[in-house]
N, C-alpha and C positions, 0 to 999 in steps of 0.2 A: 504494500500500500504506500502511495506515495505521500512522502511528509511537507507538507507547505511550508514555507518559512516567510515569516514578516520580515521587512526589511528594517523595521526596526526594533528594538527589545521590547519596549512595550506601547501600545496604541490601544486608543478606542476607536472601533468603524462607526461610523454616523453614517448613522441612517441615511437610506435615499441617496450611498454616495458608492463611486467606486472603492476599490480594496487591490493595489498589485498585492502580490504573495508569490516566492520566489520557490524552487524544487530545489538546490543547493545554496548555502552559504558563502560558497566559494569555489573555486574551479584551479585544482593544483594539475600540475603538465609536470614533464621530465621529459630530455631528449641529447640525445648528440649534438653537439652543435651544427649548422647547417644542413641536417635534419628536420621534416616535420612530423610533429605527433597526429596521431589521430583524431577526430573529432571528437570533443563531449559535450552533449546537450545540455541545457538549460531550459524548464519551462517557466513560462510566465503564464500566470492565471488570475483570473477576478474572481476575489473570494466576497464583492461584494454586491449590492445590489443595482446599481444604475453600474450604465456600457461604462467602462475602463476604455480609453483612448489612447494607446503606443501611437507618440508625434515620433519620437524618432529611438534609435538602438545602436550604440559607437564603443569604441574603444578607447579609453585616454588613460592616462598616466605617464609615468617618466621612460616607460618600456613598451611602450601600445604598438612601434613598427614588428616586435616581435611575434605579434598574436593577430590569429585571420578568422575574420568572422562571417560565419554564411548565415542567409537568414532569408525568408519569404518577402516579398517587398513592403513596404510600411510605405505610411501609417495603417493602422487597423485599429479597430474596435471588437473587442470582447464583451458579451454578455456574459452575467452569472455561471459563471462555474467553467466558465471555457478559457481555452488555453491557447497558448502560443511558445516555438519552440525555436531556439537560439541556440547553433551550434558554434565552440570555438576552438579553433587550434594552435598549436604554438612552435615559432622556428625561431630556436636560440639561434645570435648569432656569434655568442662565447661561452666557455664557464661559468657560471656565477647565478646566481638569483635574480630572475626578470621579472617588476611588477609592473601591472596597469591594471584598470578596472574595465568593465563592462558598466558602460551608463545606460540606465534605461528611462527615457522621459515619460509621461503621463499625467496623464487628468487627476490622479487620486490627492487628494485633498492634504497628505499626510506629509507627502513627499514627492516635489514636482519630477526631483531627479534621483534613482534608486541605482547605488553603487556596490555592483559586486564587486569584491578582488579576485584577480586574476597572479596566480602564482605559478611562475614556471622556474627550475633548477634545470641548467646546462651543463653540459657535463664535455670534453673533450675527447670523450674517447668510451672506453670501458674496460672493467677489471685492473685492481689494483692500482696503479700512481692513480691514473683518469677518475675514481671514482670519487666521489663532492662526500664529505665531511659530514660527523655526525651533526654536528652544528647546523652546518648550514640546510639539512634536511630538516631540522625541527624549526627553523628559519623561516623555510618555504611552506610550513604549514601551520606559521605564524603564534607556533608554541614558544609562550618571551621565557625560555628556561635556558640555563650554566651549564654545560656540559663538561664543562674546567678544562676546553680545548689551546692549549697556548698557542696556537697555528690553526686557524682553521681552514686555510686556503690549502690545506694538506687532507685525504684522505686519512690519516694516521689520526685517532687521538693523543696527541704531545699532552706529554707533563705526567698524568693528569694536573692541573693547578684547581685552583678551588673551584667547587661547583655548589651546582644544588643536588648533588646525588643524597640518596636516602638509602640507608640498610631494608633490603627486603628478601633476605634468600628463603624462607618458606614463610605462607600468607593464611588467611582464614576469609572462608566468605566475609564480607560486612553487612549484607542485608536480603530481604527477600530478593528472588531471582535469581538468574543464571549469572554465573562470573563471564564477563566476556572481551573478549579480545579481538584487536582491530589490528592487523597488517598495516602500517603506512609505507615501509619500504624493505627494499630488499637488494642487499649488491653484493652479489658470491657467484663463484663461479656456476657456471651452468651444468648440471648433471639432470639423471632424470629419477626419483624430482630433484629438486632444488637442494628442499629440505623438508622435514616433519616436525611436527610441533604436537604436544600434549604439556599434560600436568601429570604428577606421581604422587606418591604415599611415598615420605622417608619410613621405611617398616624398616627394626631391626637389623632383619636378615636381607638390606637392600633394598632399593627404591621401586613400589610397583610402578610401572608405568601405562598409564592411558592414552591413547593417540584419538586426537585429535582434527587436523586437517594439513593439508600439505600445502610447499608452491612448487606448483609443477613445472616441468622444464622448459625451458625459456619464457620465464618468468618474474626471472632475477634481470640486476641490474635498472632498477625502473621503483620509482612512487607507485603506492597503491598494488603493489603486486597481486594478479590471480591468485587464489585458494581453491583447494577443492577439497570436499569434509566440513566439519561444523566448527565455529568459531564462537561457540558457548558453551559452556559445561556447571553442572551444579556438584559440587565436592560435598554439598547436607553440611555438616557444623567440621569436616577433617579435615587436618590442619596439612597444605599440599606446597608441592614447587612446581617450577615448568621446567620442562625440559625441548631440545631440540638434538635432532642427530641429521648429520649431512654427509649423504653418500659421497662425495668429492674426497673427502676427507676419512683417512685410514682410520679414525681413533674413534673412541667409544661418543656418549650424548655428551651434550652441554647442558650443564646444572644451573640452578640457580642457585644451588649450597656451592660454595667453592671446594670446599674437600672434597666432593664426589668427581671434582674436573681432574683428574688422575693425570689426562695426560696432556695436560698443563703444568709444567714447571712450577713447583711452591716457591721458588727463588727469582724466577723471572720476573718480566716486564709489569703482567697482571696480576701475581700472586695467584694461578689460579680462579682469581676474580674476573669471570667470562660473561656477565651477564649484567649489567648496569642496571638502576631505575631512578627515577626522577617523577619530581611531583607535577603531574599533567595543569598547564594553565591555561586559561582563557585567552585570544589575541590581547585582552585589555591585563593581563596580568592577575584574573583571580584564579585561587588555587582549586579544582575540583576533589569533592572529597572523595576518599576513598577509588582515585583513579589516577594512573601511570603509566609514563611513559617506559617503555625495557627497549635498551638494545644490548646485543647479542654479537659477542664475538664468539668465531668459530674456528679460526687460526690460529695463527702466532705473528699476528701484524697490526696490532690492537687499533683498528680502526673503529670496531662496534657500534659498523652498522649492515652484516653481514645479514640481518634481520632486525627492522626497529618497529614494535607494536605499541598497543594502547592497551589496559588492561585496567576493568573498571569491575568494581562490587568489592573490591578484597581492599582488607587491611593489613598490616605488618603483625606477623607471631609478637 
């Protein structure tokens, strides 16, 4: 079911008036440079009672030559409950973080001009040096969090220097509902799959492990990576970790306890420590409770963002 989104945090619809109401927040890209991506929709709909009037539909910001917009001809008029559908793509033309917005004009009484953002991360290449930084991935998806990168124009996490990392290596539901976890990116080499992801039981006699969903091959390298499997699970009140294992790589899963990471160095670079989290914030900086960012190293090149998700319902053992 599709979720509507106001353009702004809170409104009242007055009667007798139109209502834009957006199908995304925002629209995150990733690509090669000199590359372009694929289209992603946008609709636009009148959630209210008199026609909604689209005068016109552009691109601005400081990076808007980067991003192509296709669209039916305007202006148009919308009746109650009907939509319209805005596709955009995006051809980095270097490394780095491209913004601009999608401006949408109208009649609606709230807001003449309704501004998405438009986030694209370019990349120069892929695997290894070429691939953008944990930083600058939580950047383009306008999460304002410390990743304690001293370099971030490096794939490598340097230092680490001070962050907002949080201790979380085994978690407990926080509330009714499923625990659930959102992929936002993925850059490891390509196998088939990728990699597998679950959560375990630290028991005694070793960790049981549950699998969960994969990303399938050629899937990596890329924002928002494919899944296949479910990306919820309810643990009832057991106390659990996550784990991931990656065929590419010779060596047993990746813990979120750092002692069970074996064949990680206790002396090296990460201690062992393969698995980061950070407290999930708003683009405006508030902190959501009970929800986290993890990423996930799976080598020995402490980049960790081999795999970076969102992982909401749980709280810290």
């Amino acid at each position: 079911m599709q979720s509507w989104i106001e353009p702004l945090e809170s409104r009242q619809l007055l009667s007798g008036s139109p209502n834009l109401a957006m199908s995304a927040s925002q629209l995150v890209f990733s690509q090669v440079a000199g590359a372009t991506t694929a289209y992603q929709q946008i609709k636009l709909k009148n959630t209210g009672s008199a026609k909604l009037a689209l005068g016109s539909i552009s691109i601005g910001g400081a990076n808007a030559s980067e991003f192509t917009l296709s669209m039916k001809r305007m202006p148009i008029k919308l009746g109650h409950g009907a939509t319209y559908s805005v596709k955009v793509a995006f051809k980095p033309t270097a490394a780095g973080l491209a913004n601009a917005t999608l401006d949408v004009a109208s009649n609606d009484p709230d807001m003449a001009v309704c501004s998405v953002p438009l986030r694209g991360l370019g990349t120069d290449g892929v695997f290894e040096a070429h691939e953008p930084s944990l930083q600058h991935i939580l950047d383009t998806f306008r999460i304002p969090v410390n990743v304690g990168d001293l370099d971030p124009s490096t794939g490598v996490l340097d230092g680490p220097g001070p962050s907002d990392e949080v201790p979380l290596q085994l978690m407990h539901k926080a509330g009714k509902g499923p625990v659930r976890i959102t992929p936002i990116a993925s850059y490891s080499w390509d196998s088939s799959p990728v990699a597998q992801f679950g959560w375990y039981s630290p028991a005694p006699s070793g960790p049981v492990n549950h699998k969960l969903f994969t990303i399938p091959a050629h899937a990596t390298e890329t924002l928002m990576p494919r899944t296949t499997g479910t990306t919820k699970f309810d643990p009832g009140n057991a106390v659990f970790g996550l784990y991931s294992t990656w065929p590419y790589q010779a060596h047993g899963p990746v813990y979120t306890q750092d002692g069970r990471n074996t064949w990680a160095s206790p002396t090296g670079t990460d201690h062992q420590h393969e698995v980061r989290f950070y407290p999930y914030k708003t683009p405006d900086g508030k902190t959501v409770a009970n929800t986290y960012v993890a990423a996930v190293e799976e080598a020995f090149n402490s980049d960790f963002q081999d795999a970076v998700f969102i992982i909401s319902n749980v709280a810290p053992l």
